[in-house]
N, C-alpha and C positions, 0 to 999 in steps of 0.2 A: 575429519572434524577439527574444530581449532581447539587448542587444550584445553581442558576446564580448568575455571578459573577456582581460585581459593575459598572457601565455603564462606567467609566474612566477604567476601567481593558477591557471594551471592546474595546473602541475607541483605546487601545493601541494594542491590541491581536488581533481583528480579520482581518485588512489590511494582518498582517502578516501572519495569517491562511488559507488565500483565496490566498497569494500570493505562498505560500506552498504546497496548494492542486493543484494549476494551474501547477507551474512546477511539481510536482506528474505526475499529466495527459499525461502533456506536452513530459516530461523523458518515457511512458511507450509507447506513441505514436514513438517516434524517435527508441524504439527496436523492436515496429512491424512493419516499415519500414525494420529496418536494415535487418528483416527477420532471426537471425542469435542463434534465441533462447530467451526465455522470462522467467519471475521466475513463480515459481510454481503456483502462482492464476492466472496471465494472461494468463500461458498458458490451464490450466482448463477454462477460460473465450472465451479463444482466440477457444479452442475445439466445444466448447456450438455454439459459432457464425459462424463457419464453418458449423457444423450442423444445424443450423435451421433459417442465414440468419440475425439474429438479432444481431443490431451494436454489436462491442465488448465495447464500455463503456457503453450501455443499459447494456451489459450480467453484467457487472460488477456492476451496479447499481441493478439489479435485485437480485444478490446473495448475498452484499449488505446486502438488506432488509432482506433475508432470513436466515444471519447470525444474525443479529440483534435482529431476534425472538427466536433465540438462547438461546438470552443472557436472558431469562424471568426466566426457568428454573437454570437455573445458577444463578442469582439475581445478575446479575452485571450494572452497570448506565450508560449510555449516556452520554455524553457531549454535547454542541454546538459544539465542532467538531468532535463529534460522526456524527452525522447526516449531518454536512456539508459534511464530507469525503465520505460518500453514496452514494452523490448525484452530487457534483461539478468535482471530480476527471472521473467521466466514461463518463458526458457531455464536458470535457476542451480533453479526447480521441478520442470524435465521431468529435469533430469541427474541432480537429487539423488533423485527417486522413480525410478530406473530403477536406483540402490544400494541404497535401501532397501528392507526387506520389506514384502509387500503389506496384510499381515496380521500385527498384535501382538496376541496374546493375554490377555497379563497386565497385569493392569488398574492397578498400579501403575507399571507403563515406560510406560503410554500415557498417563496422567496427567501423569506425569516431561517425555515430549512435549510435551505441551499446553501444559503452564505453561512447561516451557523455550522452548518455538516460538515465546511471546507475550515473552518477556525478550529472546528473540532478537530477534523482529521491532523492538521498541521500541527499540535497540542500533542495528541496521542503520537505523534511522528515525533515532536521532540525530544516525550518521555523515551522513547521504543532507541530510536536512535542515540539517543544522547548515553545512554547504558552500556551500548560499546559489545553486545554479546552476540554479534555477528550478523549479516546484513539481510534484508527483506530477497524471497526468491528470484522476485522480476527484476532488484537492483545487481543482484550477483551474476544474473544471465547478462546484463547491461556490460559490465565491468569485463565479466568473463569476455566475449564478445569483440569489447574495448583491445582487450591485451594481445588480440591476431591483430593489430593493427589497425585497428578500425577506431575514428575518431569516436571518442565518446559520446557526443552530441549528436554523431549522425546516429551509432546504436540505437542508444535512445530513442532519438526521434524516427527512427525506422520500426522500430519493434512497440513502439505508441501508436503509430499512425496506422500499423498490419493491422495490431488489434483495436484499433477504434474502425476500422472500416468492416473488418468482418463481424465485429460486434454490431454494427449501424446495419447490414447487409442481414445479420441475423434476428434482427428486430429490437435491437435496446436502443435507450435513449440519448439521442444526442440533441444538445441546445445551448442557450445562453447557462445553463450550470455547467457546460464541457468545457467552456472558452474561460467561467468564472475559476473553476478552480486550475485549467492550464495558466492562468497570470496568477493568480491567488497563490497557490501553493507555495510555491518557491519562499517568495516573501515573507511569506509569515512562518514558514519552518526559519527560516535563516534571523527571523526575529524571536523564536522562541527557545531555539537549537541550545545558543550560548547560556542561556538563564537557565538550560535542565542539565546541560552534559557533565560526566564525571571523568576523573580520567581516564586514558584510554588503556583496557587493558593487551588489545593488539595491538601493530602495526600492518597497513593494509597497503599491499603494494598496489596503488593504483595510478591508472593510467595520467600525463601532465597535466590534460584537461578535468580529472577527478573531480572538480568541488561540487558539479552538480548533480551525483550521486544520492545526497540527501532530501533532491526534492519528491523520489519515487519513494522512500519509505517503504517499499511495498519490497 
């Protein structure tokens, strides 16, 4: 685990952490509404749940944990929002799709979804990340991954592209919202990033290519 930090570094960080993983949740709910296409771990998560019935924030908390054990062999550390992001982000999924309708019709509210859910997400990414209390699962397996040698970029886009095809192959949704938020994201986390972030309480040895770490949030 990375040390905990000072109990005034919490009462500062974690309101804003919790408020970060909510709209997280909140942002990934409003593009399985929109229907209209999801990023590459939802739609691998959104696959799993078609198949076998189990919420899509359970699937996501479950894979989650399984990336997590990932990280043992890799020797990479946890944060306090390592572990929150596991757990709060796939339960703030299941509560907010059991409000909303299953089914939108009108192709302009579902679009309204789509591109709101990715402004959203990118908003909760910058509370979540800018807090500094340790990285999202899928970015530490990235990272971890990274430090055998392997260019960041390609990690990355190797371990997005496994799981958006077996996610597409298991029946979730791939479309014009997959392609919106792979341009989308980046940008507006790195527009929102600086206007949230506090100081850093770690240092994170990461690989040369490093900066694009922030755009998975996850």
């Amino acid at each position: 685990m990375l040390p905990f930090p000072p109990r005034s570094e919490l009462v500062r960080r974690i309101p804003r952490l919790l408020l970060g993983l909510a709209l997280f949740g909140l942002g990934i709910a409003m593009m399985v509404v929109a229907n209209l296409g999801l990023s590459p771990w939802e739609v691998f998560h959104q696959g799993i749940s078609r198949r076998t019935g189990i919420p899509l924030g359970t699937v996501g908390i479950m894979t989650g944990i399984l990336v997590l054990l990932l990280w043992i062999p890799l020797k990479e550390r946890p944060g306090i929002g390592t572990i929150t992001n596991v757990f709060l982000i796939g339960i703030v999924i299941d509560l907010t799709l059991l409000v909303f309708p299953d089914n939108v019709d009108t192709l302009w509210i579902r679009w309204v979804l789509m591109l709101g859910g990715t402004v959203v997400i990118a908003l909760g990414s910058g509370l979540y990340i800018g807090v500094g209390l340790g990285p999202g699962p899928r970015d530490g397996l990235m990272t971890g991954i990274a430090r055998r040698g392997i260019p960041i970029g390609l990690a990355r886009g190797g371990i997005e592209l496994t799981v958006l095809v077996a996610g597409w192959l298991l029946g979730g949704t791939v479309g014009i919202g997959t392609l919106a938020f792979a341009f989308g994201i980046g940008p507006l986390i790195a527009m929102f990033l600086p206007r949230m972030s506090l100081e850093p309480l770690y240092h994170y040895d990461l690989p040369p290519d490093g900066a694009g770490v922030a755009e998975g949030a996850l």
